[in-house]
C-alpha positions in Angstrom: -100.0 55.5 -83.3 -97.7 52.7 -82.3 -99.9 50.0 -80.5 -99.5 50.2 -76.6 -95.4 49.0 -75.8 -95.5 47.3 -72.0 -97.4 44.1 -72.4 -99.9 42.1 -74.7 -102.9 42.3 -73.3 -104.9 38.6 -72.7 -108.3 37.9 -72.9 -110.0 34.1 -72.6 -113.6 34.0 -74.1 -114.5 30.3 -72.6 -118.1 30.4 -74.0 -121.0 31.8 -75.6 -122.2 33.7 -72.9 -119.2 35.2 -72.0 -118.4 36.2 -76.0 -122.4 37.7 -75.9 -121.3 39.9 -73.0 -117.6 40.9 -74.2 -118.6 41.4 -78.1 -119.7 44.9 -79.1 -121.5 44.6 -82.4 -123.2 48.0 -82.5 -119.3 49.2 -83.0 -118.5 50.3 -86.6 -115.8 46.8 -87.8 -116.8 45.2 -84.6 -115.8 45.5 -80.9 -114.6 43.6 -77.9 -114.7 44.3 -74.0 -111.3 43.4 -72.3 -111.3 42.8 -68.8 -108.4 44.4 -67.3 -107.2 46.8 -64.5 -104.1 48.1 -66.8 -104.8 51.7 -66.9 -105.6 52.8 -70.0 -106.2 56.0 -72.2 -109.7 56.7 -74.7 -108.1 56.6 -78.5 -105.2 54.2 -77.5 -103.6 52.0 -80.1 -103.8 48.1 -78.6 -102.9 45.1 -79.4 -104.5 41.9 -77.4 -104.8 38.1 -77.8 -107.8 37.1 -77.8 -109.7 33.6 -77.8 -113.0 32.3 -79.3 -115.1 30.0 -77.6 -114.7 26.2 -78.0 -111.0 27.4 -79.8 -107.6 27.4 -78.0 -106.0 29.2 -80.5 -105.0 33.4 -79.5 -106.0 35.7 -81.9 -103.6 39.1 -82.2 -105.9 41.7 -82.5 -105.3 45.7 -83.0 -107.3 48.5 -82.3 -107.9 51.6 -80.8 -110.0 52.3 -77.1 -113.1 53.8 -77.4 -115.0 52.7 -74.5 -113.7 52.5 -70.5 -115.0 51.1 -67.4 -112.8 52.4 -64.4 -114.0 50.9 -61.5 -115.8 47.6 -60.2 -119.3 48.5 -59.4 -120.5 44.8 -58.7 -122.3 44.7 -61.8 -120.0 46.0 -64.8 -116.0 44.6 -65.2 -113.3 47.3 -65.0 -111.6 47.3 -68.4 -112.5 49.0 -71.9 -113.8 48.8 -75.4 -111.6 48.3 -78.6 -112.4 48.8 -81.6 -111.8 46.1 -84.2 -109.3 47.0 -86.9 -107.4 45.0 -89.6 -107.6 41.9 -91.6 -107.7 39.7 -87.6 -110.5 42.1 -86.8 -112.4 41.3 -89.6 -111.8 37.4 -89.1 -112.6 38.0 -85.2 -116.0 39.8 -85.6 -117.2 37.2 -88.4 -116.6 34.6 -86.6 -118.0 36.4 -83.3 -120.8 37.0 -85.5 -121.9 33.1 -86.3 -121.6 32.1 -82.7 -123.7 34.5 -81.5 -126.2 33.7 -84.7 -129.7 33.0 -83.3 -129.0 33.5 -79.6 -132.2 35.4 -78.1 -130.5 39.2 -76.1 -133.6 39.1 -73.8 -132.7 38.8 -70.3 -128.9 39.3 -71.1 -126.1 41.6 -70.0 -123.2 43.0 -72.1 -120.1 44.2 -69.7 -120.6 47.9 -71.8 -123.8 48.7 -72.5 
């Protein structure tokens, strides 16, 4: 599958916090939340820039959706789940990975699960 044609897809990760709630690390090659109201299919190919926290610098990122929020419930973000895939994925979830070292889950929300 061709990755999705009619727009890069942009997603800011300002912080820590935000990265803790976006990153999915229970997903097999790491996963990321993306906020978003484009409407979206499960098992679609997409590509997104992505940032890391204290870095301006986009990272393009592929993979395919396995996860979808439809709606705005006041708690959880509309958008969906990718899954991580290539050699920017790997670079994307180890780097996820040592900023989120040592930070304690209790009392935190993810925007999936």
């Amino acid at each position: 599958m061709q990755p999705r044609m009619g727009g890069i897809i942009q997603v800011n990760i300002p912080d820590k916090d935000t990265l803790y709630a976006s990153y999915m690390p229970y997903v097999v090659g790491g996963g990321l939340f993306v906020p978003t109201k484009q409407p979206i299919k499960l098992g679609e190919e997409v590509f997104v820039l992505a940032t890391l926290p204290e870095q301006s610098q986009k990272i393009p990122l592929t993979g395919k959706v396995i996860w979808i929020s439809q709606k705005q419930n006041g708690i959880k973000l509309q958008g969906f789940g990718m899954q991580l895939s290539g050699e920017k994925g790997i670079y994307y979830k180890s780097e996820a990975e040592k900023l989120l070292a040592g930070i304690k889950s209790e009392g935190r929300s993810s925007y999936t699960m």
